[in-house]
C-alpha positions as CSV (number, residue, x, y, z in Angstrom):
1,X,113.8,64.6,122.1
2,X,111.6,65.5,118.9
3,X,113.0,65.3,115.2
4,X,111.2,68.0,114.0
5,X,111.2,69.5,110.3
6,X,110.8,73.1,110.5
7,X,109.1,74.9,108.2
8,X,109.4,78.3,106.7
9,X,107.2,80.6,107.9
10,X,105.0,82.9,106.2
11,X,105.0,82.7,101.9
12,X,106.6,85.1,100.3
13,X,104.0,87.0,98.8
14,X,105.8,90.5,98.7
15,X,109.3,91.2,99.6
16,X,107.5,93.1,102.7
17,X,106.0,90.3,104.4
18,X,107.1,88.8,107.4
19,X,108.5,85.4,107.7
20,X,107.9,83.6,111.7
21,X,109.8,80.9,112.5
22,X,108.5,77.9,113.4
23,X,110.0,74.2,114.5
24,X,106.8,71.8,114.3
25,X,107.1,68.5,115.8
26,X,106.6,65.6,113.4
27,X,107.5,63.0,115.9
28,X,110.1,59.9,116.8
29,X,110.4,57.0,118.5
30,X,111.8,53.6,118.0
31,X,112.4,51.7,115.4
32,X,115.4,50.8,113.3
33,X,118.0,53.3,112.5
34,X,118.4,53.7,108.3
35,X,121.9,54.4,107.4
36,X,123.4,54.4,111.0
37,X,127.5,54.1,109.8
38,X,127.8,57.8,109.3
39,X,131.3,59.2,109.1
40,X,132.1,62.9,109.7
41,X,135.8,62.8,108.2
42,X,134.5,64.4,104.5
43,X,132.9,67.3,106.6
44,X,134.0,70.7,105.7
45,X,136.1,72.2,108.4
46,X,133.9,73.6,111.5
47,X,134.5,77.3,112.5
48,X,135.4,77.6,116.0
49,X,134.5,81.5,116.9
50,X,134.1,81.1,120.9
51,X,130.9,83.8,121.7
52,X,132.3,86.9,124.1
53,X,130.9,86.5,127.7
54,X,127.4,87.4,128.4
55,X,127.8,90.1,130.9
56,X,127.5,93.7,129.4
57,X,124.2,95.6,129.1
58,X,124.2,94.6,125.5
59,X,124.1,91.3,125.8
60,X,122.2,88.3,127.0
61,X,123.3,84.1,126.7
62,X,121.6,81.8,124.2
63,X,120.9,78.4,125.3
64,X,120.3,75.4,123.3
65,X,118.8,72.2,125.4
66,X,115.8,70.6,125.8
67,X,113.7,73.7,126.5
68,X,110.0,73.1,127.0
69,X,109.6,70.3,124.4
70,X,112.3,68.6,123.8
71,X,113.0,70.2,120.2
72,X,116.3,69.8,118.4
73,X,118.7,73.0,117.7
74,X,116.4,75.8,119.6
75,X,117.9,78.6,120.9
76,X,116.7,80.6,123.6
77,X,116.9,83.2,125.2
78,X,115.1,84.8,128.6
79,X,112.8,87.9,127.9
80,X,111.2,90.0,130.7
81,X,107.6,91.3,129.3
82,X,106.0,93.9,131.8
83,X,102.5,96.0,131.4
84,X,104.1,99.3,130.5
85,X,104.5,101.4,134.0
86,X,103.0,97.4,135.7
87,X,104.0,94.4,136.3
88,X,106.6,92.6,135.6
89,X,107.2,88.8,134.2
90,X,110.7,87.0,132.9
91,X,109.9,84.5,130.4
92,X,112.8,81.7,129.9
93,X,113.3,79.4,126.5
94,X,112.1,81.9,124.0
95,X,113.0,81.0,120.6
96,X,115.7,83.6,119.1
97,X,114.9,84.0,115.7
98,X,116.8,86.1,113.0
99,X,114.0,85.2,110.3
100,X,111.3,86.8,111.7
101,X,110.5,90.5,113.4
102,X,108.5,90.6,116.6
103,X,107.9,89.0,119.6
104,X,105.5,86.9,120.1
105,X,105.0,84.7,123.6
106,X,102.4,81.8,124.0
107,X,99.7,82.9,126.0
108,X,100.0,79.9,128.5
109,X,103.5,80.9,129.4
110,X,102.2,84.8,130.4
111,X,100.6,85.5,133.0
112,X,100.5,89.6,133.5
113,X,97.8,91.2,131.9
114,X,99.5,93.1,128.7
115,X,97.0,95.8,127.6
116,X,95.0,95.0,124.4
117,X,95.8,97.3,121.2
118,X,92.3,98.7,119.1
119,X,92.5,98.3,115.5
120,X,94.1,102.0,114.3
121,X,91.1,102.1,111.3
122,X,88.3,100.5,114.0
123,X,89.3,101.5,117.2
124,X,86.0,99.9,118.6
125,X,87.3,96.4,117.6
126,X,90.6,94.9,119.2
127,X,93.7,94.1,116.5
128,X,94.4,90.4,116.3
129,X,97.3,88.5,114.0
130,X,97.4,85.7,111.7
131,X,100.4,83.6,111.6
132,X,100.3,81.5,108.7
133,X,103.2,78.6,108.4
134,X,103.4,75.7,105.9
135,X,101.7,73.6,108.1
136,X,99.3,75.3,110.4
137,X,99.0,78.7,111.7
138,X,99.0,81.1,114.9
139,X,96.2,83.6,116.0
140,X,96.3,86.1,118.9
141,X,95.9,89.1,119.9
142,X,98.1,92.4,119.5
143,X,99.1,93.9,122.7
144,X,101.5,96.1,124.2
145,X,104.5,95.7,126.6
146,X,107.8,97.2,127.5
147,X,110.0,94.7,126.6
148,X,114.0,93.9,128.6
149,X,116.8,91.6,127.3
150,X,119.8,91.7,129.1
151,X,120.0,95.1,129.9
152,X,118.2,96.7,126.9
153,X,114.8,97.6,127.1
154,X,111.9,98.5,124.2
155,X,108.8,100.8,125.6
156,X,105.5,100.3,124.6
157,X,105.9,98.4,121.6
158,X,103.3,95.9,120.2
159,X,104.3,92.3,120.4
160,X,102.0,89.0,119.7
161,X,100.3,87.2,122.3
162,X,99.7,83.7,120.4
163,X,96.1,81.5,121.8
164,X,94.8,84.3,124.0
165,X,91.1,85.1,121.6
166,X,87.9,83.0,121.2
167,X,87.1,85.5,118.0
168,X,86.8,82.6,115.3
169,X,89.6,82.4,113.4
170,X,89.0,83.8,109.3
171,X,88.8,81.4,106.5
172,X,91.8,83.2,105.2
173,X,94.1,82.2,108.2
174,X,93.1,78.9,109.0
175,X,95.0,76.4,107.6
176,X,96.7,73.5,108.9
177,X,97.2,73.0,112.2
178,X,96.2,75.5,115.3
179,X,100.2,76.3,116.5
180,X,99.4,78.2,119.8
181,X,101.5,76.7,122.3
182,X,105.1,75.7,123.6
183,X,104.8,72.2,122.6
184,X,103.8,73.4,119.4
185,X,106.5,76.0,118.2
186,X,108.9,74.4,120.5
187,X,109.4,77.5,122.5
188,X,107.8,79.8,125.0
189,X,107.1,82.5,122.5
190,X,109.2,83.6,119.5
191,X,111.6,86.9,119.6
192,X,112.1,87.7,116.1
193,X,115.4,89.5,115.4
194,X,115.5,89.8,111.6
195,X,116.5,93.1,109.5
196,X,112.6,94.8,109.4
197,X,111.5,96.8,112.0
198,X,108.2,95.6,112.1
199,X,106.7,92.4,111.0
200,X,104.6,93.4,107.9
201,X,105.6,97.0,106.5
202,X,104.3,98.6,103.6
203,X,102.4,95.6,103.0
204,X,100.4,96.0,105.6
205,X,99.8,99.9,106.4
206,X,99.0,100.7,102.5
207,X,95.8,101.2,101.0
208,X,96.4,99.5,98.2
209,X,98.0,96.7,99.3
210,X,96.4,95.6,103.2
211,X,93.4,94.3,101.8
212,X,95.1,91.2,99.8
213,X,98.0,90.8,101.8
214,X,97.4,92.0,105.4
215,X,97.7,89.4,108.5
216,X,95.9,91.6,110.3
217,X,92.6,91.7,111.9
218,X,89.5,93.9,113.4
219,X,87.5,91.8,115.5
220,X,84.6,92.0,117.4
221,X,82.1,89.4,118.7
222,X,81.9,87.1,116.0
223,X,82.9,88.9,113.3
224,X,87.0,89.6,111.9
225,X,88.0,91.5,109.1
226,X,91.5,91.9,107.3
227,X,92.4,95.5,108.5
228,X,95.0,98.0,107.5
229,X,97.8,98.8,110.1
230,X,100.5,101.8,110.2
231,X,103.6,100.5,110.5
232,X,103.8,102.0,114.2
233,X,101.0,99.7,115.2
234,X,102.2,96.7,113.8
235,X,104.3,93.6,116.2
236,X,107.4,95.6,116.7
237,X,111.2,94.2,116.3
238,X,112.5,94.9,120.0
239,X,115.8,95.8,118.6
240,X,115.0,98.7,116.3
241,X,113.1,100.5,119.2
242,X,116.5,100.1,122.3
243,X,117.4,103.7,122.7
244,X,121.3,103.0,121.5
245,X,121.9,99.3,120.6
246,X,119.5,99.5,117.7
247,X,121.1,99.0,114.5
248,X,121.3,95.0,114.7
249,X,122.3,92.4,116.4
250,X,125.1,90.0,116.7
251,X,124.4,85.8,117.0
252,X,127.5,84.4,118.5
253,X,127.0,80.6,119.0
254,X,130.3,78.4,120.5
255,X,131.2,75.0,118.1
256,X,129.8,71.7,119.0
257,X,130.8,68.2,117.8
258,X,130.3,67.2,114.3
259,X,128.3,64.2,116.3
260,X,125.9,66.5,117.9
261,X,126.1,67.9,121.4
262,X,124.1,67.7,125.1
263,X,124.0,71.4,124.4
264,X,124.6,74.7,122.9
265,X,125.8,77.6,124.1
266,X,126.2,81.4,122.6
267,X,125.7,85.3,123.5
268,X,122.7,87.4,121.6
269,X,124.9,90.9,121.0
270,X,122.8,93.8,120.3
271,X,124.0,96.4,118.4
272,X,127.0,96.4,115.7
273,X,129.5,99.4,115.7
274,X,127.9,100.9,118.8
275,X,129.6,99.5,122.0
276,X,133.4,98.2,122.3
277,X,131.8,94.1,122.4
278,X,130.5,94.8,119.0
279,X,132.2,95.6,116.2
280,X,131.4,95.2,113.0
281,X,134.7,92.2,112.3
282,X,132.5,90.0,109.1
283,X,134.3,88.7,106.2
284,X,131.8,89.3,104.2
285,X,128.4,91.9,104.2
286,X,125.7,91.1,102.0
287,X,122.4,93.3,101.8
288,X,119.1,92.0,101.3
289,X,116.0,92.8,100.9
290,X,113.4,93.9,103.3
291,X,112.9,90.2,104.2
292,X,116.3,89.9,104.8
293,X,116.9,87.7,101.7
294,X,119.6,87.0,99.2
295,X,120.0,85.9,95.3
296,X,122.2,82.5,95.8
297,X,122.7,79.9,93.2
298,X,123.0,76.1,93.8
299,X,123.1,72.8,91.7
300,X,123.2,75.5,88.6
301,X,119.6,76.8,89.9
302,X,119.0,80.5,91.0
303,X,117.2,80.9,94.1
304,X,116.4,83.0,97.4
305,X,118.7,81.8,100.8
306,X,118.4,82.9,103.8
307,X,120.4,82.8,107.5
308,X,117.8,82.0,109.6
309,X,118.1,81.1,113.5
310,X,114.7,80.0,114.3
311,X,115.5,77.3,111.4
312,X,116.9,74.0,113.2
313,X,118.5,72.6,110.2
314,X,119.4,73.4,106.8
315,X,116.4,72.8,104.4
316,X,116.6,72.9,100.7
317,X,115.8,70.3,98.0
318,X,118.5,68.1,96.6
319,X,117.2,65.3,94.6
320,X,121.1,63.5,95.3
321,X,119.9,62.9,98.9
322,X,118.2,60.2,100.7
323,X,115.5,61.3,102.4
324,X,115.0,59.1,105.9
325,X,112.5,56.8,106.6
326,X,109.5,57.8,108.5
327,X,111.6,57.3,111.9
328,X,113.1,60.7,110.7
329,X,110.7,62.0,108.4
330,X,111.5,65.7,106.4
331,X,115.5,64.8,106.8
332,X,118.1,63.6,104.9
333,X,120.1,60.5,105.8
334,X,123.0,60.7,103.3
335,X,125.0,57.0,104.0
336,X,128.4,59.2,104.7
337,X,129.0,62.7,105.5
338,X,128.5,64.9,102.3
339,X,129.3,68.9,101.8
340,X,126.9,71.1,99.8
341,X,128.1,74.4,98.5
342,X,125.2,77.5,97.8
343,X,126.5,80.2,96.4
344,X,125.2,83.2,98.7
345,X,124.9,86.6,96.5
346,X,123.8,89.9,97.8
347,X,122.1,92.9,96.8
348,X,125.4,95.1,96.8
349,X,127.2,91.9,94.4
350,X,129.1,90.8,97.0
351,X,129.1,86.6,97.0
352,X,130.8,83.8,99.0
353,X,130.1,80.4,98.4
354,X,128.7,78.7,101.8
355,X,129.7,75.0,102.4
356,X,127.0,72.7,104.4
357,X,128.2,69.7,106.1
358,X,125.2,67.0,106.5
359,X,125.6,63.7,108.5
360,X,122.5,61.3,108.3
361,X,119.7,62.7,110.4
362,X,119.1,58.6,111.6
363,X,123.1,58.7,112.9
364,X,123.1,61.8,114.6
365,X,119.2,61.2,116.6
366,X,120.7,57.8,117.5
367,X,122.0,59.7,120.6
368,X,118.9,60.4,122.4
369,X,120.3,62.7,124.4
370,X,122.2,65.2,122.1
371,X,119.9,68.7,121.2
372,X,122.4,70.8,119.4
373,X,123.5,69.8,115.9
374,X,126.2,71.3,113.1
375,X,125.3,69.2,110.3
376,X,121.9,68.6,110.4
377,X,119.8,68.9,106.8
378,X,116.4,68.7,105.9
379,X,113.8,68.5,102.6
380,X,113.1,72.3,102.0
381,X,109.7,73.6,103.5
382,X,109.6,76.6,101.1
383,X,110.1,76.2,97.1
384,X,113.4,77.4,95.0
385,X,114.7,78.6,98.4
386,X,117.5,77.6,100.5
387,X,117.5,77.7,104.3
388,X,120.6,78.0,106.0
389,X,119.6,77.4,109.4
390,X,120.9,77.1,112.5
391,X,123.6,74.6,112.4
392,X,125.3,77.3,110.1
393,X,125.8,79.8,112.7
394,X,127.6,77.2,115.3
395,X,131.5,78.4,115.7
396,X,130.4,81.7,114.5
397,X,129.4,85.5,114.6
398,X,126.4,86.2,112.2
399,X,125.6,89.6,112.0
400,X,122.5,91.0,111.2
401,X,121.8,94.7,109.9
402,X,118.3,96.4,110.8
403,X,116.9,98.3,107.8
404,X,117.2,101.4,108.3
405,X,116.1,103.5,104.9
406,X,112.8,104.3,106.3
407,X,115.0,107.4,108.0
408,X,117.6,107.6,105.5
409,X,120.0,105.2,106.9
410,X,121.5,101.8,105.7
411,X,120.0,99.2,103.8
412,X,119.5,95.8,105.8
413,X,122.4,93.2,105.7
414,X,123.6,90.7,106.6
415,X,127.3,89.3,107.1
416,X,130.0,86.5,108.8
């Protein structure tokens, strides 16, 4: 098992720009657990929403296990990536991931030969990405594929092949560590599910705009340049392009012990309001921006939160909680179980306050052989934000909202 800290992905430069998940593995190992009595009786009460069966067209199961690395709280799903009109290839364990748009598969886990995509403004050069995280970065190549989950399929989209270039990586991009491989995201590849279409926007296709901001490139030889990219060239959310089931998507995860589980279990829904498995039944809506983020308040600060699968714990800064030793390093090891409350507000007004259980990071990795965790809660990764990762979305149905104003259609959302 690895207790990793994940990290917010991209900085939020403009509303527009996409954030990639990513779960980067700081380590563990032996040594002494700090603050090892941990009690779960002051824990909020755990939802217990069972997920629906994964057996309609629409649908496809979520795992959570050891995977390819041994990360904590990664849920996966199996996507099938095939040379449009060509081969075909299923990939297992790849990350689902509602704060980010695209997919994006590790080029040691592919092995048909997806066609290359030229830059639309150089269409002698090939299009490559940058990833950048808050502790390293992706780079690799833009290319297209008809892409299958479940029974849905995308045609010819662009997706992200991540470690597949020898073009040398720009100054701009390169920062941290090189994050190009399953034992480095945790996953197989990363299927970003989030509200935006595509993974950059406006940000990225305008003129004014690309040339600060962009993540992509034009590359040739030895020689990249930031480069401007229409929104129908740029990594593609899978979702938004199914023929029907493309308004969103459903996360339905079944409860696990307050102690931490062997496993996890859930159903990736696609679609809300479209087929009779998916209906839209949230408490609450809340819209958000075009990163899918909300105004929420906590400790009497404002700030920007975020439900985000590809997160394996909660991560925001509270100065009230011990951080763990270096065992455990980026978590917090409160010495009995504790409830935060953030105050989630959307664009439309509507607000609920969201409780957080946390148990000691030390008590619940003393089981070495539990992956799946409810309570889990880290040091935040991204300033005056809060994270509300995947332990949030055990017992639950989180719904998800694809923007959809580009055609006149509803705003992005959120809800549970």
């Amino acid at each position: 098992m690895q207790f990793a800290a994940k990290l917010k992905g991209w900085a939020q430069v403009v509303a527009a720009v996409a954030l990639v998940s990513l779960v980067a593995a700081c380590g563990g190992g032996g040594g002494s657990n700090n603050n090892s009595s941990n009690s779960s009786s002051s824990l909020p009460p755990s939802p217990t929403a069972q997920p629906v069966a994964a057996t309609a067209a629409n649908t496809a199961p979520i795992t959570v296990g050891p995977g390819v690395a041994d990360v904590i709280n990664i849920p996966t799903v199996t996507v099938t990536v095939c040379v449009p009109g060509g081969a075909c290839q299923s990939i297992p364990n790849v990350q689902v991931d509602t704060g980010s748009y695209g997919l994006r598969i590790v080029s040691g886990a592919l092995s048909v030969p997806l066609p290359t995509v030229a830059a639309p403004t150089v269409p002698s050069k090939q299009l490559v990405e940058c990833t950048n995280f808050a502790d390293g970065y992706s780079w690799g190549s833009v290319r297209t594929a008809t892409v299958q989950i479940g029974g849905e399929i995308s045609s010819s989209i662009p997706v992200q092949v991540l470690g597949d270039v020898s073009f040398p990586v720009p100054t701009g991009c390169a920062s941290g560590a090189e994050e190009n491989t399953a034992s480095a995201i945790g996953a197989n590849g990363i299927l970003g599910i989030g509200v935006a279409p595509v993974d950059c926007g406006t940000t990225c296709s305008s003129a004014t705009t690309f040339a600060q901001f962009s993540n992509y490139y034009a590359c040739s030889g030895a020689s990249c340049t930031t480069t401007q990219v229409p929104n129908a060239s740029q990594v593609a959310n899978p979702v938004a392009n199914f023929p029907v089931d493309k308004n969103g998507v459903i996360v339905e995860m079944a409860p696990v012990s307050n102690n931490g589980s062997g496993s996890g279990s859930g159903t990736l829904v696609f679609g809300i309001g479209t087929q009779p498995n998916n209906p839209l039944a949230a408490a609450q809506t809340f819209t958000t921006d075009a990163a899918g983020d909300l105004n929420s308040t906590f400790n009497g600060s404002n700030l920007v939160s975020f439900f985000d699968s590809g997160s394996n714990a909660y991560f925001f800064a509270d100065s009230s909680l011990p951080p763990c030793g270096s065992n455990f390093s980026g978590f917090y090891c409160p010495t009995s179980g504790v409830t935060r409350t953030v105050n989630v507000v959307g664009l439309n007004g509507a607000s609920a306050a969201a409780n957080v259980g946390i148990l000691s990071a030390a008590t619940l990795f003393s089981n070495g052989n539990n992956f799946a965790f409810n309570d889990l809660a880290g040091q935040v990764g991204v300033p005056n934000s809060f994270d509300i990762g995947l332990p949030f979305f055990y017992g639950r149905y989180m719904y998800f909202g694809i923007d959809q104003t580009a055609s006149g259609g509803p705003a992005p959302y959120v809800g549970y």
